[in-house]
C-alpha positions in Angstrom: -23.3 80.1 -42.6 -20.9 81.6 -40.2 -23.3 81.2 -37.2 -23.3 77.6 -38.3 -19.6 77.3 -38.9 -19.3 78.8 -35.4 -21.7 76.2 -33.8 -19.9 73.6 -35.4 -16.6 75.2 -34.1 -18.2 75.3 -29.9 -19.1 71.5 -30.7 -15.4 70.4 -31.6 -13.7 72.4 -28.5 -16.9 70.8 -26.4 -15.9 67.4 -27.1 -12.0 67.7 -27.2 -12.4 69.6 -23.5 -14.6 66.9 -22.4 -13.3 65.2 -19.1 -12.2 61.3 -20.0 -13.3 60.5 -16.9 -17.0 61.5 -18.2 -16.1 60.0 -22.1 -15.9 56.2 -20.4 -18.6 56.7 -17.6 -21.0 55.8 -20.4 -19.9 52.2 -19.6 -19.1 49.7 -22.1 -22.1 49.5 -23.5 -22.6 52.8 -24.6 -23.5 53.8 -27.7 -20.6 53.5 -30.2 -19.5 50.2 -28.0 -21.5 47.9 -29.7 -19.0 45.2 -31.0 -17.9 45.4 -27.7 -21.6 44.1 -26.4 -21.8 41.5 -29.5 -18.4 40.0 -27.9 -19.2 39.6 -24.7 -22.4 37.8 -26.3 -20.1 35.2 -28.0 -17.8 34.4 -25.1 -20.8 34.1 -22.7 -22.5 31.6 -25.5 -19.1 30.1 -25.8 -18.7 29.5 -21.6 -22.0 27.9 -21.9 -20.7 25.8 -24.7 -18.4 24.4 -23.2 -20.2 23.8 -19.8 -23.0 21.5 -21.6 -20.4 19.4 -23.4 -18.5 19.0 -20.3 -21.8 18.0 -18.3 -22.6 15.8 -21.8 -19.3 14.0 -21.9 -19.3 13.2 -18.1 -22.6 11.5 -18.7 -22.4 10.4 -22.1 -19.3 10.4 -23.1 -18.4 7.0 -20.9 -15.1 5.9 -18.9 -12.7 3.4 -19.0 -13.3 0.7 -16.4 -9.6 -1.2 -16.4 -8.8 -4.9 -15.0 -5.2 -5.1 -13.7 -4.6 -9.0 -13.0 -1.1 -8.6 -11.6 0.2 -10.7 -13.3 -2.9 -13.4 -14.2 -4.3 -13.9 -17.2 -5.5 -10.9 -18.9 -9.0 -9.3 -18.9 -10.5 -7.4 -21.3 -11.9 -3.7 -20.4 -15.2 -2.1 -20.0 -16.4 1.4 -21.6 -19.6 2.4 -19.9 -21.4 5.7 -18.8 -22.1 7.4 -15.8 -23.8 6.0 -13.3 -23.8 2.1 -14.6 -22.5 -1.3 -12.8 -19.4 -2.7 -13.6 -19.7 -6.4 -15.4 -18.3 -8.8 -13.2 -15.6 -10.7 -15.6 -14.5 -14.2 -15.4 -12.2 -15.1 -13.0 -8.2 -14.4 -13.9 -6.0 -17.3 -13.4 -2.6 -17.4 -12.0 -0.4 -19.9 -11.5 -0.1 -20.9 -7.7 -2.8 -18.4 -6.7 -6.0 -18.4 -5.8 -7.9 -15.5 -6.9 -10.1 -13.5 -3.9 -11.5 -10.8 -6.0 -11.4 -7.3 -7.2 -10.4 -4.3 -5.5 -9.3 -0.2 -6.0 -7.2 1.6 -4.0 -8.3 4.2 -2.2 -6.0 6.1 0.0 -3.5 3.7 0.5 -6.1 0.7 1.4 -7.9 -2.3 -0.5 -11.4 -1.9 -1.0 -13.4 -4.8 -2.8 -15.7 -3.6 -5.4 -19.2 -4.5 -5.2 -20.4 -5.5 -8.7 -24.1 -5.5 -7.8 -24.3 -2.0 -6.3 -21.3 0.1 -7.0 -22.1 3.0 -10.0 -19.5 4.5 -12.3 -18.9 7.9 -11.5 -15.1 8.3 -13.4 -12.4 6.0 -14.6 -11.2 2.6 -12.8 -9.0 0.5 -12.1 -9.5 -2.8 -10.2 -7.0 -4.7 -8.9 -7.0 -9.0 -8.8 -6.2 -9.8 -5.1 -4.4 -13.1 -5.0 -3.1 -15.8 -2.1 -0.7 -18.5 -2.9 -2.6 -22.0 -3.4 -2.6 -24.5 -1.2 -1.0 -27.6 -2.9 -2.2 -31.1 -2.5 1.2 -33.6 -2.3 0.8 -37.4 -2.3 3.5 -39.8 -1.5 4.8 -42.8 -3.4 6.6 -45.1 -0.7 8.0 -47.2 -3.5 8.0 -50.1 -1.7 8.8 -49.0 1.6 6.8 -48.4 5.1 5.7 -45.3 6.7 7.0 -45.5 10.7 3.6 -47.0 11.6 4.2 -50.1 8.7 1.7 -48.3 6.4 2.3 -48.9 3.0 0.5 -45.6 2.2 0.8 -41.9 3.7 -1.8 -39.7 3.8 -1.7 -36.9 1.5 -0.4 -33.6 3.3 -1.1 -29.8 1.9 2.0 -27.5 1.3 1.4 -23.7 0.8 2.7 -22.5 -3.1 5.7 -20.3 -2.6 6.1 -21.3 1.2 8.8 -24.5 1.9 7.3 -28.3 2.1 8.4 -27.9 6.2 8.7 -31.6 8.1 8.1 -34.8 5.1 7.1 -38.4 6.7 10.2 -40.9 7.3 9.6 -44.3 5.6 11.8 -47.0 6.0 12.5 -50.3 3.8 14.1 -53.5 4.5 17.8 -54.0 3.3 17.8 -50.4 1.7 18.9 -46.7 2.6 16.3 -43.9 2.3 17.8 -41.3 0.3 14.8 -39.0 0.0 11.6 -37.8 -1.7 12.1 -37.1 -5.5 9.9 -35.1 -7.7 11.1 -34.6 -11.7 14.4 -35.5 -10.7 15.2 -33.2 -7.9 15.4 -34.1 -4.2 12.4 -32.7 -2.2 13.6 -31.4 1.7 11.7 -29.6 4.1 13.3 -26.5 3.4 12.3 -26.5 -0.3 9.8 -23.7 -2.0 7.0 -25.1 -3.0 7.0 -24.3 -6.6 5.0 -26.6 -8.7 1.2 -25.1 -8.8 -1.2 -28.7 -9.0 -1.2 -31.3 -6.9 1.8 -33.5 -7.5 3.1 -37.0 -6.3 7.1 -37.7 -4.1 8.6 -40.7 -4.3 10.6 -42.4 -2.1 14.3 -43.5 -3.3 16.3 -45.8 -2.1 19.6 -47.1 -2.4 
């Protein structure tokens, strides 16, 4: 008993003399570090987790495809997944504009989409590209003479947003031109185009 007690004795003073340096060199994986090994297990699983839902998601998950008419009618969005084409919708409308198509910015430039051959890799958003109209005016002499003694005047095309510019002189026996009228106002060369069809002057006279 007392040799045993003794061994038992050598064995404590072993182990409380032994070098920590030597305790940890076992690595983390020694022995008594087993729940230390089981969590390294989980956050390895869990990493990998994560990756495949990311790497799901991006391919599954689908991205938001969003039509910005600046200020045209509106247009509904698209949800689809990686690597699909974009449905060309029906064309916006704007008053006084003609619509030229779809575009995204990219670095600070306009780049038209391609419909039939651009893939979804991420979310969009495509911009409606407008130009004012070009406005068909007709002219209602009301009587009177263009300067070549036409009753009529060719119909001349005005630019929505721009001013009318130079308007045909007319002239009518035993009256004063006053002007070409349109809803009540007095059209002059220097007045915006702002009505967004094709529209008719008339001629008053006084």
């Amino acid at each position: 008993m007392q040799e045993d007690r003794q061994n038992q004795e050598q064995m404590q003073e072993g182990q409380q003399q032994r070098p920590r340096g030597k305790w940890f060199g076992r690595g983390i994986y020694g022995s008594k570090d087993v729940p230390i090994r089981i969590l390294d297990g989980v956050i390895g699983a869990m990493i990998v987790a994560v990756l495949i839902m990311v790497v799901y998601f991006t391919i599954n998950g689908g991205f938001q495809i969003t039509f910005d008419t600046l200020g045209g009618s509106q247009v509904e969005a698209q949800k689809l997944r990686h690597g699909e084409l974009v449905s060309e919708p029906e064309e916006p409308y704007k008053p006084g504009y003609d619509f030229q198509g779809w575009y995204v910015e990219a670095q600070g430039e306009e780049i038209a989409w391609n419909f039939e051959s651009q893939e979804v890799a991420g979310d969009v958003t495509l911009y409606a590209k407008w130009i004012p109209a070009q406005i068909t005016v007709k002219f209602d002499l009301n009587g009177g003479l263009s300067e070549t003694g036409a009753s009529e005047l060719e119909p001349v095309t005005v630019t929505f947003g721009e001013s009318y510019g130079t308007l045909p002189a007319v002239s009518k026996d035993g009256s004063v031109f006053v002007g070409w009228e349109y809803d009540g106002e007095i059209i002059t060369a220097d007045t915006t185009v702002q009505m967004t069809g094709e529209h008719v002057l008339t001629a008053v006279w006084e």
